[in-house]
C-alpha positions as CSV (number, residue, x, y, z in Angstrom):
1,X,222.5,-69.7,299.5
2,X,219.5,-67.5,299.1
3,X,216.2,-69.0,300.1
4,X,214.8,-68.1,296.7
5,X,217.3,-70.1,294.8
6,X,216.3,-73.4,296.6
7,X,212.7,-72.8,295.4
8,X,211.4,-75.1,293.5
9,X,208.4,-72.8,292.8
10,X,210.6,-70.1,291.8
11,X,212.8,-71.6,290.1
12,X,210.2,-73.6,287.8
13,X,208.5,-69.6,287.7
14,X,211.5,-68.9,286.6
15,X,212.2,-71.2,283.9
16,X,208.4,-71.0,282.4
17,X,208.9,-67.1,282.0
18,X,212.5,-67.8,280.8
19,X,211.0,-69.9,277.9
20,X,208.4,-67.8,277.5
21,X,210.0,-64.8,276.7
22,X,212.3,-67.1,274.2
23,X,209.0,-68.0,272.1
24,X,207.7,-64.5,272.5
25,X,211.3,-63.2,271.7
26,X,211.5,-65.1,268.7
27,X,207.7,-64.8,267.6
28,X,207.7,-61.2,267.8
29,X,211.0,-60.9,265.4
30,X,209.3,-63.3,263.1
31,X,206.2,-61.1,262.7
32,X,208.2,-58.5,262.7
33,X,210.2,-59.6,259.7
34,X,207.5,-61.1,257.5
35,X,205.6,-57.9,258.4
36,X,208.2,-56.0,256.7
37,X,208.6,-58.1,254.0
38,X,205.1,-58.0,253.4
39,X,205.4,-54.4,253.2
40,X,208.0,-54.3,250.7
41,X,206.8,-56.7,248.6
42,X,203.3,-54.3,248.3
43,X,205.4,-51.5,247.9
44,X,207.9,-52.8,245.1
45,X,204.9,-54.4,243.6
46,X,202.9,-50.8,243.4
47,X,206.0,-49.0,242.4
48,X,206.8,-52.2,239.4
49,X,203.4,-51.6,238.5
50,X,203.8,-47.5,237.7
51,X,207.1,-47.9,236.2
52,X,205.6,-50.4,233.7
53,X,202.6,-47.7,233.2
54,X,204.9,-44.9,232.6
55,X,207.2,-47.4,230.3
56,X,204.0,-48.3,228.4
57,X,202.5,-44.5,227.7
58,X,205.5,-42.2,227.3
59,X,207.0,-41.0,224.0
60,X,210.5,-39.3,223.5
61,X,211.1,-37.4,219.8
62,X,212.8,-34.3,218.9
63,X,210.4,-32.8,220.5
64,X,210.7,-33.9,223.8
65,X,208.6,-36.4,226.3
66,X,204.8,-37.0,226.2
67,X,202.0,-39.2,227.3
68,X,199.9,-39.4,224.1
69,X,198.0,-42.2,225.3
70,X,197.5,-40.7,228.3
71,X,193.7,-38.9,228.6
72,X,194.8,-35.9,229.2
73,X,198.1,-36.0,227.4
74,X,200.0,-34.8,230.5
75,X,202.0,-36.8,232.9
76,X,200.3,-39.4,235.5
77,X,200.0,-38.5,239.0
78,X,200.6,-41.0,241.4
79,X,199.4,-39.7,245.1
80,X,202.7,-41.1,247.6
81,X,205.2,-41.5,244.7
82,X,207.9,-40.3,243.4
83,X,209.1,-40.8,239.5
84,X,211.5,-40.2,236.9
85,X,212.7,-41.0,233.4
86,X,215.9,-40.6,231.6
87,X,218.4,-41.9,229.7
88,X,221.9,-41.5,231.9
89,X,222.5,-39.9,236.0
90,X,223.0,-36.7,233.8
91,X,220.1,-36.6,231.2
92,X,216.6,-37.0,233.1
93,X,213.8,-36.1,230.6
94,X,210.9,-35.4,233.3
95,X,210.7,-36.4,236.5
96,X,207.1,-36.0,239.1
97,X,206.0,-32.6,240.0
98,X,206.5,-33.7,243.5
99,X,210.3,-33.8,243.0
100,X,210.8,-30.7,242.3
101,X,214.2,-30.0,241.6
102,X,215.5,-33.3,243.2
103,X,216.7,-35.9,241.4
104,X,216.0,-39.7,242.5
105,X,219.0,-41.4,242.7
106,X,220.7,-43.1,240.0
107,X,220.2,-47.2,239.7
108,X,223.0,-48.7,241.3
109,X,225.7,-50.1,238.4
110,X,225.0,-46.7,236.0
111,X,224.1,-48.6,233.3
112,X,220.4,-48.3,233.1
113,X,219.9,-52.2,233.4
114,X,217.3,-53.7,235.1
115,X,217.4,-53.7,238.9
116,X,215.8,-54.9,242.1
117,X,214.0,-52.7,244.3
118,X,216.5,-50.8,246.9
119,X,216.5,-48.6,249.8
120,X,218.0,-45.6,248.9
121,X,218.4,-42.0,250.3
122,X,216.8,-38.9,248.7
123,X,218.5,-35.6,249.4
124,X,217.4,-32.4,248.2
125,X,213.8,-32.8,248.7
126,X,212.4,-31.2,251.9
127,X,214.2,-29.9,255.5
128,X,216.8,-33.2,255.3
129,X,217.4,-36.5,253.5
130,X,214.9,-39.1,253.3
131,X,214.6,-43.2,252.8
132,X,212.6,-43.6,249.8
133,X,212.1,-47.5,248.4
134,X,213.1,-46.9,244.4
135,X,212.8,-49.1,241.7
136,X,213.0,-49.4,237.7
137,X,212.5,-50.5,234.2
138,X,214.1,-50.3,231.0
139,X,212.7,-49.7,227.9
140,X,214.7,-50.4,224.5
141,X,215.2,-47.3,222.9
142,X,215.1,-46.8,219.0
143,X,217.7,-44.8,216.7
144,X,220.6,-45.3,218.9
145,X,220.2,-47.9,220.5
146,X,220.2,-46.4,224.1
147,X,217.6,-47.8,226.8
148,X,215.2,-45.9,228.6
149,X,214.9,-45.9,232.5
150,X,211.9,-45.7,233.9
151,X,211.9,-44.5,238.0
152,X,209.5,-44.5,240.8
153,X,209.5,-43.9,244.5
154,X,208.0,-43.9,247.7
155,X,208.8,-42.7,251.2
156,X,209.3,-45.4,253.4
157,X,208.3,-43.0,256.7
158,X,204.9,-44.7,256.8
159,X,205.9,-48.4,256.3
160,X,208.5,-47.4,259.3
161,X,205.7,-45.8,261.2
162,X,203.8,-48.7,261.0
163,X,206.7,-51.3,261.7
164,X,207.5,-49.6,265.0
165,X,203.3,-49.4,266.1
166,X,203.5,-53.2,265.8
167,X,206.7,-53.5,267.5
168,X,205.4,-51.8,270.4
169,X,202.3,-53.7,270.1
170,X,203.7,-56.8,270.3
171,X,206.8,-55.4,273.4
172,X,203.4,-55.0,275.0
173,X,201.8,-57.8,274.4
174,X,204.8,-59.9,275.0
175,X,205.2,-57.7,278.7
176,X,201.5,-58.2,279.3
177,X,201.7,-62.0,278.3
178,X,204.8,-62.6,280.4
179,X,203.2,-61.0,283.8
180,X,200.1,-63.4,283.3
181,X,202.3,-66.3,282.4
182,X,204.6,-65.5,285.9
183,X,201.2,-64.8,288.4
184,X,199.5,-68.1,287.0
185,X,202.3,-70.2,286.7
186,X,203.3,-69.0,290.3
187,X,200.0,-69.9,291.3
188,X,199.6,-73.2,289.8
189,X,203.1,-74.4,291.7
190,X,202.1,-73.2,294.2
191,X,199.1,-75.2,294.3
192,X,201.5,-78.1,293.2
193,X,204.5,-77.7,295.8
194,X,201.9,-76.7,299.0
195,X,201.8,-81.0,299.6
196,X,205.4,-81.3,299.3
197,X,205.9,-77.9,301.4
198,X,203.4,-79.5,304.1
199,X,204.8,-82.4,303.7
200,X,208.5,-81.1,304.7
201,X,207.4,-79.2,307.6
202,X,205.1,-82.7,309.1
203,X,209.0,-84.5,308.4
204,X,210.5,-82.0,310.4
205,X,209.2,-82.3,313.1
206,X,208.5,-85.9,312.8
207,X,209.9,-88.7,315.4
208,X,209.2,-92.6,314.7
209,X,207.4,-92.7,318.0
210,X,204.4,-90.8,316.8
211,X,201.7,-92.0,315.2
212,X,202.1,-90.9,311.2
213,X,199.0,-88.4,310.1
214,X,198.5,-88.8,306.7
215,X,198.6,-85.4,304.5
216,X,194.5,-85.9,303.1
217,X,193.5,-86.7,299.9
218,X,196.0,-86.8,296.9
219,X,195.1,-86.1,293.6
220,X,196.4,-88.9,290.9
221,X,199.8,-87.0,289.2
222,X,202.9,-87.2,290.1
223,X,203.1,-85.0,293.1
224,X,199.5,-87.2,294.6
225,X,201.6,-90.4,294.1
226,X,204.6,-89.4,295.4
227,X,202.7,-88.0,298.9
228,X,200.7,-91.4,299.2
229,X,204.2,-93.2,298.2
230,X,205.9,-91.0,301.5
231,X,202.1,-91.4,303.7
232,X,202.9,-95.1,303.4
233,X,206.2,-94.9,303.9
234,X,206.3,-92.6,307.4
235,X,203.1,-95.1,308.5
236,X,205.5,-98.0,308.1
237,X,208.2,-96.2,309.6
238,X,206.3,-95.5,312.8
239,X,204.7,-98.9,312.7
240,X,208.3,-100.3,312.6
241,X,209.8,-98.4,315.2
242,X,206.9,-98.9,317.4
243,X,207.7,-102.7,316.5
244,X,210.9,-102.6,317.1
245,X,210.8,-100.8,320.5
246,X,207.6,-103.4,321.7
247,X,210.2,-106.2,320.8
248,X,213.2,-105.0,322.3
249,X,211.2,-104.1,325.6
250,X,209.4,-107.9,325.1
251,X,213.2,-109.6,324.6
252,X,214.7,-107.8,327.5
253,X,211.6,-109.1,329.5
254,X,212.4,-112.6,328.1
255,X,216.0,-112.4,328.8
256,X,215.3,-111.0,332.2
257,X,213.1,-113.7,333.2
258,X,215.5,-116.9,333.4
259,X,218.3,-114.5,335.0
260,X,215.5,-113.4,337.7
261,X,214.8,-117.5,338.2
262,X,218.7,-117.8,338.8
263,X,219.7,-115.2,341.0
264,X,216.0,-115.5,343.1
265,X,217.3,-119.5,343.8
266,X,220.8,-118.7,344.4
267,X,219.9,-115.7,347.3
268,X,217.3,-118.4,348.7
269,X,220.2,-121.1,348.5
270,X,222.8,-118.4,350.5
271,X,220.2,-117.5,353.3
272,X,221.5,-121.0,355.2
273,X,222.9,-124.3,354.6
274,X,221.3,-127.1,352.2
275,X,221.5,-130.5,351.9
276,X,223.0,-131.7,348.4
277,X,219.4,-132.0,347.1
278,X,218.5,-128.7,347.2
279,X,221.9,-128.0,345.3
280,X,221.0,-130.7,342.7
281,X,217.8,-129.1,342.2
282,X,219.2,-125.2,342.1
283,X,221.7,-126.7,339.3
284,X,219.1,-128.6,337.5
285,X,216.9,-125.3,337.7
286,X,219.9,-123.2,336.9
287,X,220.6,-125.9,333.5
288,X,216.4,-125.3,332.4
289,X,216.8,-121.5,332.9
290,X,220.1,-121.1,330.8
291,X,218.6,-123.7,328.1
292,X,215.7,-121.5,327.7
293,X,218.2,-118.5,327.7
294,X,220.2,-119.9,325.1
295,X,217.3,-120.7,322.7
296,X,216.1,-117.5,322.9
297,X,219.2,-115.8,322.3
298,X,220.1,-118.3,318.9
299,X,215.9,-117.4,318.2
300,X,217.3,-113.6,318.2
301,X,220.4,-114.1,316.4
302,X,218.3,-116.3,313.5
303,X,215.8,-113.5,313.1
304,X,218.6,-110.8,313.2
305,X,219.7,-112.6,310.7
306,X,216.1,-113.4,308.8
307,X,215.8,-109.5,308.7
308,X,219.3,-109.2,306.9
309,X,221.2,-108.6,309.5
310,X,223.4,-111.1,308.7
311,X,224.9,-112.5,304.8
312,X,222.8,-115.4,303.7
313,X,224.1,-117.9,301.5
314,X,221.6,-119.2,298.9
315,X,222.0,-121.6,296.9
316,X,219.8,-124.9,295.8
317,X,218.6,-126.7,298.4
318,X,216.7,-130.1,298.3
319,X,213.4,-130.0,300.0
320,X,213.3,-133.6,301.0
321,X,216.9,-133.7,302.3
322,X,216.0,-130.7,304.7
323,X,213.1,-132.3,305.7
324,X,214.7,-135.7,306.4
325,X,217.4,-134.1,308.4
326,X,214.7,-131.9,310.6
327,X,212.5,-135.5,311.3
328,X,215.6,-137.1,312.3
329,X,216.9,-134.0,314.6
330,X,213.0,-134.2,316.3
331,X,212.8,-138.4,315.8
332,X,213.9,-139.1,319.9
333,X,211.4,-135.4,320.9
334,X,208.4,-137.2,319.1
335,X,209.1,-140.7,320.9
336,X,209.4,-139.0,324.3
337,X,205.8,-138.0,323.8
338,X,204.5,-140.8,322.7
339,X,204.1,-138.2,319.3
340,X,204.6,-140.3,315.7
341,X,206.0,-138.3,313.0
342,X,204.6,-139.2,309.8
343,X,206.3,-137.5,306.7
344,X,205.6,-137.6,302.9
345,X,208.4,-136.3,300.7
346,X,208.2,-135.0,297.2
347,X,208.0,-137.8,294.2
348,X,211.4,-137.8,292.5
349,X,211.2,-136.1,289.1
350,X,212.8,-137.1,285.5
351,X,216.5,-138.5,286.0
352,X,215.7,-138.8,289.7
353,X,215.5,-135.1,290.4
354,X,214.5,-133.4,293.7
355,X,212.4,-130.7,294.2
356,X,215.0,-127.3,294.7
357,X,214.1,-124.4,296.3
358,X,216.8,-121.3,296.4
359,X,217.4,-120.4,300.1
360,X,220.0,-120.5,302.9
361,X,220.1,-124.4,304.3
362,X,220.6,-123.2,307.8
363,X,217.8,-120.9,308.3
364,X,215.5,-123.7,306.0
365,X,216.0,-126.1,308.9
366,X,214.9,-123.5,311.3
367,X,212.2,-123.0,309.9
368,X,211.0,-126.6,309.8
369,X,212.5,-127.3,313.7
370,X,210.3,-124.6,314.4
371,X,207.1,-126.0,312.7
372,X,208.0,-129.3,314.3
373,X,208.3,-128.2,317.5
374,X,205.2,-126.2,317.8
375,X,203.6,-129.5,316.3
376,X,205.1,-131.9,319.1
377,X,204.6,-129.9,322.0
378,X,200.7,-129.5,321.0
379,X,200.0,-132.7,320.1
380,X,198.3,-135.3,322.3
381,X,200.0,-138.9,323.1
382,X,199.5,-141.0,320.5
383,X,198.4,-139.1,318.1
384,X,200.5,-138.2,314.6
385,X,202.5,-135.1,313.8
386,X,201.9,-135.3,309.6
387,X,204.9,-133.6,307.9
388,X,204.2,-133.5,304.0
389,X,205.7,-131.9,301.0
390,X,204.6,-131.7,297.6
391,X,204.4,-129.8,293.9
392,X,202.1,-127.3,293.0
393,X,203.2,-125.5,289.8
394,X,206.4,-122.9,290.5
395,X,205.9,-123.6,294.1
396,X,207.4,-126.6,296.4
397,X,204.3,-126.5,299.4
398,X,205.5,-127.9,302.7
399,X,202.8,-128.8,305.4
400,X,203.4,-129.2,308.9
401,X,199.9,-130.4,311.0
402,X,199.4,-131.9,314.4
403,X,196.2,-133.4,316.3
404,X,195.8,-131.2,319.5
405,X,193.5,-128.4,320.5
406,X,193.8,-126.1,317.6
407,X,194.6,-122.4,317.3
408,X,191.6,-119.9,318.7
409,X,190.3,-118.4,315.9
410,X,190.9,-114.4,317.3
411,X,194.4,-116.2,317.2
412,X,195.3,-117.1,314.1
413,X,196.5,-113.6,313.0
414,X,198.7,-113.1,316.2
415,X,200.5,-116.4,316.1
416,X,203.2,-114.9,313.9
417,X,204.0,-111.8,316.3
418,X,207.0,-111.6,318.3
419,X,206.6,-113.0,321.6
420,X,202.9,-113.9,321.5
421,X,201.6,-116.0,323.9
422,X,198.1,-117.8,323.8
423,X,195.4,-116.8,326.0
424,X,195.4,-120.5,328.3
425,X,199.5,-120.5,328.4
426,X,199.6,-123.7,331.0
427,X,197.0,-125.2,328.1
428,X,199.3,-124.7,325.2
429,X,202.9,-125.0,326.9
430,X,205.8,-123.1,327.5
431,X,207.6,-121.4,325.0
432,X,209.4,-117.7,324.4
433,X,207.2,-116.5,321.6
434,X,209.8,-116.1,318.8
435,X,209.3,-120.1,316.8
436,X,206.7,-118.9,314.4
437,X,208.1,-115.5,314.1
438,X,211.0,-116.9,312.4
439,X,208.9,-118.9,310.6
440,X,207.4,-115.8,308.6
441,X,210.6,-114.0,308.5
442,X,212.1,-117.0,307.1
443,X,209.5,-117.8,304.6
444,X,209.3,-113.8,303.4
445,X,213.4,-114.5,303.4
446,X,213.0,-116.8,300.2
447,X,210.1,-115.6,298.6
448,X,207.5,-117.2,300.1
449,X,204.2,-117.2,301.9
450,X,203.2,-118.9,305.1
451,X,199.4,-119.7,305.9
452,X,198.2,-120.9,309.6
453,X,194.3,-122.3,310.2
454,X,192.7,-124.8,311.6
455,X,192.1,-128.7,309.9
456,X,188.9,-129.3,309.7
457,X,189.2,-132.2,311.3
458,X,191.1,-130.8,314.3
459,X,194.3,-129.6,315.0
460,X,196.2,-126.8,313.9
461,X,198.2,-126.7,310.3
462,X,200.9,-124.7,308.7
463,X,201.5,-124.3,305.1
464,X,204.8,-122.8,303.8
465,X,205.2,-122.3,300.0
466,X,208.2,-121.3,298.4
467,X,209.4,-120.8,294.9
468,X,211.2,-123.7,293.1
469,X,214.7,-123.5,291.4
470,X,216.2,-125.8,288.9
């Protein structure tokens, strides 16, 4: 396909001088029409106006035709026209000097009724035939009864001569409008398609791995929102990849790690013989390692699955049953720590009703065994872990807080990042990084928002609110 016909520029050229020459097309034989009927109309209404003169001062008697009321008693002279009177095609009583011995031909039907104006042809007058515009009155006659026809005539060689100088004015006006129309509507697409042009040639030869440059300033029509639209969309695009590639090189770290633990113990345990202690201990090192392995692979499956990955099934889901069910899964965690969980459900409503949100049970309870882990591992013996939901509005708000050390303030924006670790890891335990991440993905999953900070009166809390269903 030639280059030119995927142009938007020249097609849209195109298409404005296409329509273009339509309107000046059909302008230019509108005012050509009315022109001409303009002319006509003048013409039949000077030629009306000498017939009725002539009607008005001639005289026919024995003695033949005369103008008595004329000054001079002779015939009228009109300067351009042609006339004639007479009774029948074969009786004319005087016709114009002008004439000669031509005849203007007969009203069309013979009769000598009252006509419209015509085009006729005059022949006889001159080197050749002529188009003269004739028309004609009758006036009653007396004694016989017969009527009296009353002629005049004009060439219509100057009307024509004038129809054809406007025709070529306007051909030339219409050429000379057309060429402007083409050079300034090629120049204002042009001006138009140069950020979509630019912005094909940056796609090109764009990979995911480079950092997105933005186009520059955009002006506010469609073609400025659609390159911001596409500036934001290849700046996510290369913030995603470079996501995506900093987690899969973090999650191949992770998985890496526990394998490294395994196989380093097992070489050590070949190099000679051990008692059945040091085999108890490579097993019970070997059980961690592959505990830790399997929680982070079921961590990458749920957020796989958090991302859409995977189906969800939604469908209402009672806040204070999930809740319940996540205390009584972490009830024998807290005890070990000397950790009390202290929970607060949502008030039943009218008819006993609990509070619904729409989401996927499954990843609901991750999200809370997630929030309830963080919470136990931080929090000091003895202290509470407060677990708390309640109303607010179109939103069920669920609250997760513990009593420990708090998240460091340069912190608080990172603790939802894949794999982020805190500055002091020995301070603020062991983990692989991914429990808040699914909490966010989670939370986003259903429509929701999820807040971290600090309490004021110590310890770190998480607030998770997400729309309610009926």
């Amino acid at each position: 396909m030639p280059s030119w016909n995927r142009s938007v520029r020249t097609r849209l050229t195109a298409g404005v001088l296409l329509i273009f020459a339509l309107v000046c097309a059909l302008a230019g034989v509108f005012t050509d029409r009315q022109r001409a009927r303009d002319f006509r109309a003048a013409l039949d209404e000077r030629l009306r106006d000498v017939c009725l003169s002539l009607a008005e001062t001639v005289r026919v008697d024995e003695q033949g035709v005369s103008f008595p009321a004329a000054p001079s008693g002779r015939p009228p002279r009109y300067s351009g026209l042609y006339w004639q009177i007479g009774s029948g095609p074969d009786r004319i009583l005087m016709r114009s000097t002008n004439l000669g011995a031509a005849a203007l031909p007969w009203p069309a039907g013979g009769d000598g009724l009252p006509g419209a104006a015509e085009t006729r042809t005059l022949r006889g007058l001159g080197s050749g035939p002529i188009e003269i515009r004739t028309l004609h009155v009758v006036r009653p006659g007396s004694g016989d009864g017969s009527g009296l026809v009353v002629q005049a005539a004009a060439d219509t060689s100057a009307m024509r001569r004038s129809l054809a100088r406007l025709r070529r004015v306007l051909l030339l006006a219409g050429l000379a409008g057309l060429v402007g129309a083409g050079l300034l509507c090629w120049l204002l697409t042009g001006r138009v398609v140069a950020p979509l042009a630019e912005l094909a040639e940056r796609s090109a030869g764009f990979s995911p791995r480079d950092r997105w440059e933005p186009l520059g300033p955009a002006g506010e029509d469609e073609v400025g929102v659609l390159v911001r639209a596409i500036d934001t969309m290849g700046a996510r695009a290369a913030a995603t990849v470079q996501a995506q590639e900093r987690f899969v090189a973090d999650a191949s770290h992770e998985l890496k790690t526990p394998l490294a633990v395994v196989l380093a113990e097992a070489q050590v345990l070949r190099q000679q013989p051990r008692s059945v202690e040091e085999y108890r201990a490579f097993v019970a090192t070997v059980e961690e390692e592959l505990v830790q392995l399997v929680y982070l692979v079921e961590s990458l499956l749920t957020l796989a699955r958090a991302h859409g990955g995977v189906p969800c099934s939604f469908r209402p889901v009672a806040v204070n049953e999930v809740l319940m069910e996540a205390l009584e899964q972490f009830g024998p965690r807290a005890r070990d720590g000397d950790v009390r969980l202290a929970a607060t459900l949502v008030p039943p409503g009218p008819d006993d009703q609990d509070a619904l949100v729409s989401g996927d049970p499954q990843l609901l309870r991750v999200l809370l065994q997630n929030l309830l882990r963080n919470a136990i591992r931080y929090s000091p013996a003895g202290r509470p872990v407060e677990v708390s939901a309640r109303l607010d509005g179109s939103e069920v708000e669920l609250c997760v807080r513990d009593h420990g050390p708090g998240i460091p303030t340069d912190a608080l924006r990172q603790v939802f990042e894949p794999f982020f670790r805190m500055p002091d890891s020995e301070q603020w335990g062991e983990g692989v990084g991914l429990g808040l991440t699914l909490v966010r993905e989670i939370t986003h999953l259903h429509g929701g928002t999820v807040q971290a900070a600090n309490h004021p009166d110590g310890g770190a809390e998480f607030r998770v609110r997400l729309p309610r269903t009926k």
